[in-house]
N, C-alpha and C positions, 0 to 999 in steps of 0.2 A: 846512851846511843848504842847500837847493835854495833856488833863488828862485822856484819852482813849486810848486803842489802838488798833493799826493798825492789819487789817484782810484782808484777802487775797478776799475777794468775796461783801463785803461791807465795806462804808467807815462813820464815826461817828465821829463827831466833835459838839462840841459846840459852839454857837458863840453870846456872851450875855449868855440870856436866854434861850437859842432853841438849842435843841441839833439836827441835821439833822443825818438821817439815811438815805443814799443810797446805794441801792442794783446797786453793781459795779461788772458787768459781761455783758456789753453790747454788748460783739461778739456773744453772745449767747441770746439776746433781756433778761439778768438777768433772766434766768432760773435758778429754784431752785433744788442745789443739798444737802445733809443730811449735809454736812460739814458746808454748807451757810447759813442754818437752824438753825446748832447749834452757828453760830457767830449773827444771828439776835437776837437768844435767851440770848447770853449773853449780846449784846447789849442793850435791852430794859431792864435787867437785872442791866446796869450800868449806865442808867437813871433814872429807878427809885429809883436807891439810892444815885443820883446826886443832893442835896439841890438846888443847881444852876440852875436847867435845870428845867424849868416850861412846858414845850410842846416838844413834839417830833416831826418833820418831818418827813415823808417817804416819797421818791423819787425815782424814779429809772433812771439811768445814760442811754446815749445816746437817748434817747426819747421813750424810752419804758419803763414801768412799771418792769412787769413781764410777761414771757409766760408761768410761770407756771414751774412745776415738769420736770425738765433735762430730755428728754427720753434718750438721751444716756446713761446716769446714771443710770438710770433705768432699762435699761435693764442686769445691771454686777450684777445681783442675787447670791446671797450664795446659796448652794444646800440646798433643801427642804429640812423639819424637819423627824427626826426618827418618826415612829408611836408612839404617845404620848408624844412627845415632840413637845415643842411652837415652830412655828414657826418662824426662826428669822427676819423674814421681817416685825414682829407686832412691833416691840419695835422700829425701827425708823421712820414708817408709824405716829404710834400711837403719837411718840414725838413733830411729825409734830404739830398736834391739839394741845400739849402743848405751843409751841411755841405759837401761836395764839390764844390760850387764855392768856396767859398773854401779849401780845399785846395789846390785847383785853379790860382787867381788870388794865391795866396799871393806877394808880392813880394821870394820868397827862395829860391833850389835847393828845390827837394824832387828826396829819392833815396829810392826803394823797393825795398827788397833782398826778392823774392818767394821763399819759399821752401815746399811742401809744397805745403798746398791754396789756393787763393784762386779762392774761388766767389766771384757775385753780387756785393755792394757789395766782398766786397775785390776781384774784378777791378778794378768799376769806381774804385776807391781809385788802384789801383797805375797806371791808366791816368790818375790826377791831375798824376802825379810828374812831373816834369822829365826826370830822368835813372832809366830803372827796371834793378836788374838780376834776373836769372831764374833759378833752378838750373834743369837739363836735367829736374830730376825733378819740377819741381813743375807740378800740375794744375789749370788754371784753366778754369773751367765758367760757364754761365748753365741750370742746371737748373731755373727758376723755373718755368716753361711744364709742366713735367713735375709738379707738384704743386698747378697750378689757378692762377698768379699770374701774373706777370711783373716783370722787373727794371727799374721806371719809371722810376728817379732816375738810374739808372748807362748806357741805355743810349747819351747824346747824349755822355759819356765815350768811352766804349770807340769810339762810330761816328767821333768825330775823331782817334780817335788809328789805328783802324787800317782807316778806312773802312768803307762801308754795303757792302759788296759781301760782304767776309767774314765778317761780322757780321750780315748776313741770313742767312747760312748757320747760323751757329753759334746764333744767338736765338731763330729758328726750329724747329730740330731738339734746341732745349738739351740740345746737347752737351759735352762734358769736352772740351779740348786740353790736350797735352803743355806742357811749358816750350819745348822745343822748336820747336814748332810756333807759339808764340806769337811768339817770337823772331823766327820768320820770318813770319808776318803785320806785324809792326813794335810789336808791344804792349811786348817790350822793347830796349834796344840793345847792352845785356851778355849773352850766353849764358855760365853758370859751370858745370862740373863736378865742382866736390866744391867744400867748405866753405872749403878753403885759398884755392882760386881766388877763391872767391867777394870772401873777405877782402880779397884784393890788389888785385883791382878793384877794392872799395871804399876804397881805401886809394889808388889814382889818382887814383878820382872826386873824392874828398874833396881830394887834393893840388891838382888844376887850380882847382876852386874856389875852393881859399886863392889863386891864383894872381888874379883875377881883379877888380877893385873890385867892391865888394858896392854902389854906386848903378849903377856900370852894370851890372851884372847883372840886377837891378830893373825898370832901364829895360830893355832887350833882351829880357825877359820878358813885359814888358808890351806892345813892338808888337808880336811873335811874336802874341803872345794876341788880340789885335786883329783879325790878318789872318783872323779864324775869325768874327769879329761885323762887320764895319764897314766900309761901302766902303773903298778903296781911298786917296783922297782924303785923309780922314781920319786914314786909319791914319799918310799920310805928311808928313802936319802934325804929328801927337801924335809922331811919330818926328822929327820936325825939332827941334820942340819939347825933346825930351829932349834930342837931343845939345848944341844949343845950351847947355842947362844946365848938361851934363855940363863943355863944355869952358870955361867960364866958373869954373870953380873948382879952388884950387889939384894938385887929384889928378891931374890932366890934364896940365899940364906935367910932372911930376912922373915919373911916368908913362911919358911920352912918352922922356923924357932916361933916363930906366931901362933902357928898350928898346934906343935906340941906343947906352946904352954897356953893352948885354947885361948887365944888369945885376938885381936882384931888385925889381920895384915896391915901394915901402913898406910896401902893405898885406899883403904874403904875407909880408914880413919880424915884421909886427905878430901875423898870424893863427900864425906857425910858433911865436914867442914865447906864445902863449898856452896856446896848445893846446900846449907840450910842457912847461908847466906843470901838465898834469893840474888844473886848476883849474876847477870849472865854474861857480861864481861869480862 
């Protein structure tokens, strides 16, 4: 039995180390509707407080990513607000960005294997990830602009990961790029060629990971993440901070003596044991 449960729009399992999230609405290429949104939030939500689960997956089922925000969905609006009262469309627009920030700030790998289409919030999803990889053929868009909206939550995503320069171009004109062409803007760091590839790549990513202690990794996430909000100053106290911790506990020596007798850290010895266990509880 899963120590997770079952949602109607995505599916989250563990298996070993690695908890996979996939967005499971493929009649609809996994478009995102507010209900999908709130099951992705609790999901990453019960990863991050899953000991067990060192990395997260994102996938999305039938060979497509995401295409983004359900317009169907989209269009079954509540009636507009009273003069002076909020309107209620902010508060689950807005939740959106929350989701994806904690995606985002999750204090564990995230890997996003893109595959097909990924409009709109999955762009911005895949641009959460850690480590994203891209098939050559898949199509990622902000065609929001082109049907009266725009993509509010996803675009301070997308503009850190691969800057305002091509990203005014592209949010602008909402236009479609290639996998390709993503690749080379920096949206991803893997370019794959067919599904084998894809595999084996992720089958590296996943390797170096075990390779790595999962508190520092955590840590080195978190100042990375920092140098994007907070003076400079700060960042390198909260980074002092961290290492100091880090080497104050036994993984550290450990560790350390592993290295220079070329040797396998403990914990990738722990993480290969589990996971070749096939055990995701």
């Amino acid at each position: 039995m899963s120590i997770y449960p079952a949602y109607r729009s995505i599916i989250l399992e563990r298996r070993g180390t690695r908890a996979w999230l996939t967005l499971n609405r493929p009649e609809a290429r996994n478009a995102l509707t507010h209900a999908m949104m709130e099951e992705i939030g609790d999901a990453v939500a019960r990863v991050a407080d899953d000991p067990a689960a060192r990395v997260l997956i994102l996938r999305g089922a039938g060979g497509n990513f995401s295409a983004g925000g359900d317009l169907n969905a989209m269009q079954d609006m509540p009636p507009a607000a009273a003069p002076g009262e909020a309107d209620p469309l902010f508060e689950p627009y807005r939740f959106f960005g929350d989701v994806l920030m904690a995606l985002n700030d999750l204090a564990k790998p995230v890997v996003a294997i893109v595959e097909g289409g990924a409009a709109g919030g999955g762009f911005g999803m895949a641009c959460c990830a850690d480590v994203a990889i891209i098939r050559d053929t898949a199509k990622l868009a902000l065609p929001e602009p082109k049907v009266g909206f725009i993509p509010s939550q996803i675009i301070p995503f997308i503009a850190r990961r691969m800057g305002a320069g091509q990203l005014r171009r592209i949010a602008v004109l909402g236009i479609r790029i290639s996998g390709e062409e993503a690749y080379r803007l920096g949206v991803s760091h893997y370019l794959t060629r067919s599904d084998a590839e894809t595999e084996a790549v992720l089958a590296e990513v996943l390797e170096e990971i075990d390779r790595n202690d999962p508190a520092a990794m955590a840590a080195v996430k978190d100042v990375v993440l920092r140098t994007d909000t907070e003076p400079l100053t700060g960042t390198l106290d909260a980074a002092a901070h961290h290492l100091v911790g880090l080497l104050r506990r036994p993984e550290a020596p450990a560790g350390m003596r592993a290295f220079l007798n070329k040797q396998d850290p403990p914990w990738l010895a722990d993480a290969r044991a589990v996971n070749s266990s096939k055990d995701g509880d």
